[in-house]
N, C-alpha and C positions, 0 to 999 in steps of 0.2 A: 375254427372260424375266428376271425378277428373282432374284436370289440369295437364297435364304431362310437360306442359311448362312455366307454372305460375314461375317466379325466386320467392327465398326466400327475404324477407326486407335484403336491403340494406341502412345504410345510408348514404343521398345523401349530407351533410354537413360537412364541415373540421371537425367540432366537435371540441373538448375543447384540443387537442393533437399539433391542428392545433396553439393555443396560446402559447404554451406551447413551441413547438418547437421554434417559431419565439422570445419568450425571451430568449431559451438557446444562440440560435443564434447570436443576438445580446448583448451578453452577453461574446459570447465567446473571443473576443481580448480583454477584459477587463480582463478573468481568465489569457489570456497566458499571458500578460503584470505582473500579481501579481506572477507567476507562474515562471516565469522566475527569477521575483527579489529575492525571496524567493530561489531557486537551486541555485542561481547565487553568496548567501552568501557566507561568509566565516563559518557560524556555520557551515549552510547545509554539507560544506564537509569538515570538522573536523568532525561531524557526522558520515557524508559515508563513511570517512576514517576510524575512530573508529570499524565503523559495518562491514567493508571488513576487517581488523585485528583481530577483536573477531569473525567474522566467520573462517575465515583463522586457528585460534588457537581453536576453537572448536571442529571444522572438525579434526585437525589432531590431537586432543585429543581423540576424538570416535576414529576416523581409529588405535591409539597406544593402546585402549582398546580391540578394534578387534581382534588385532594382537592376543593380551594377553591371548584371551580367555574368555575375563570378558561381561558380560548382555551389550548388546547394547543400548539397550531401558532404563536401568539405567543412562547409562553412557551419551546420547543424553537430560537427563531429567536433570541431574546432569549439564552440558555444559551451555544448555538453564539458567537456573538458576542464573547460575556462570556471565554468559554476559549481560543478562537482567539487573543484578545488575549495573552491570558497565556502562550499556546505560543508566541506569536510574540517576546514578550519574556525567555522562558527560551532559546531556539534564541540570539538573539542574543547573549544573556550569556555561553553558554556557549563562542561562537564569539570573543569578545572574549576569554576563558579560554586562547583557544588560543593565540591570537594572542602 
């Protein structure tokens, strides 16, 4: 006859999850510490500066295309494009900067 109260296996050991957490753990004031130095730059926000500016003129480039009546999905593809480039040539300068 069947067991109707038999539990299914469970396992009874922290298992490998259980190490794993205990190095993210002690690990973690060591990320915020790097974490901090890094946002805290001056690249980082000449960066985010850059990227709130080229979003800022992306956006109201789609929204003047909107307006116009012209393909949305061109114009958002065309934007992307347009900024990508230019993050891609501030990153670099500023990495030359460093150097």
């Amino acid at each position: 006859m069947y067991d109707v109260h038999r539990r299914p296996y469970v396992q009874r050991g922290r298992g490998i999850g259980n190490m794993l957490g205990r190095g993210f753990i002690k690990s973690l004031p060591a990320l915020k510490f790097i974490g901090k130095q890094i946002l805290g730059s001056q690249i980082a926000r000449d960066v985010g500066s850059s990227l709130k500016n080229s979003t800022f003129r992306g956006l109201r480039n789609v929204a003047i295309d909107a307006v116009r009546g012209n393909n949305v999905r061109e114009s958002f593809t065309r934007e992307l494009g347009k900024h990508g480039r230019i993050l891609q040539k501030l990153s670099a300068l500023k990495l030359a900067m460093l150097r």
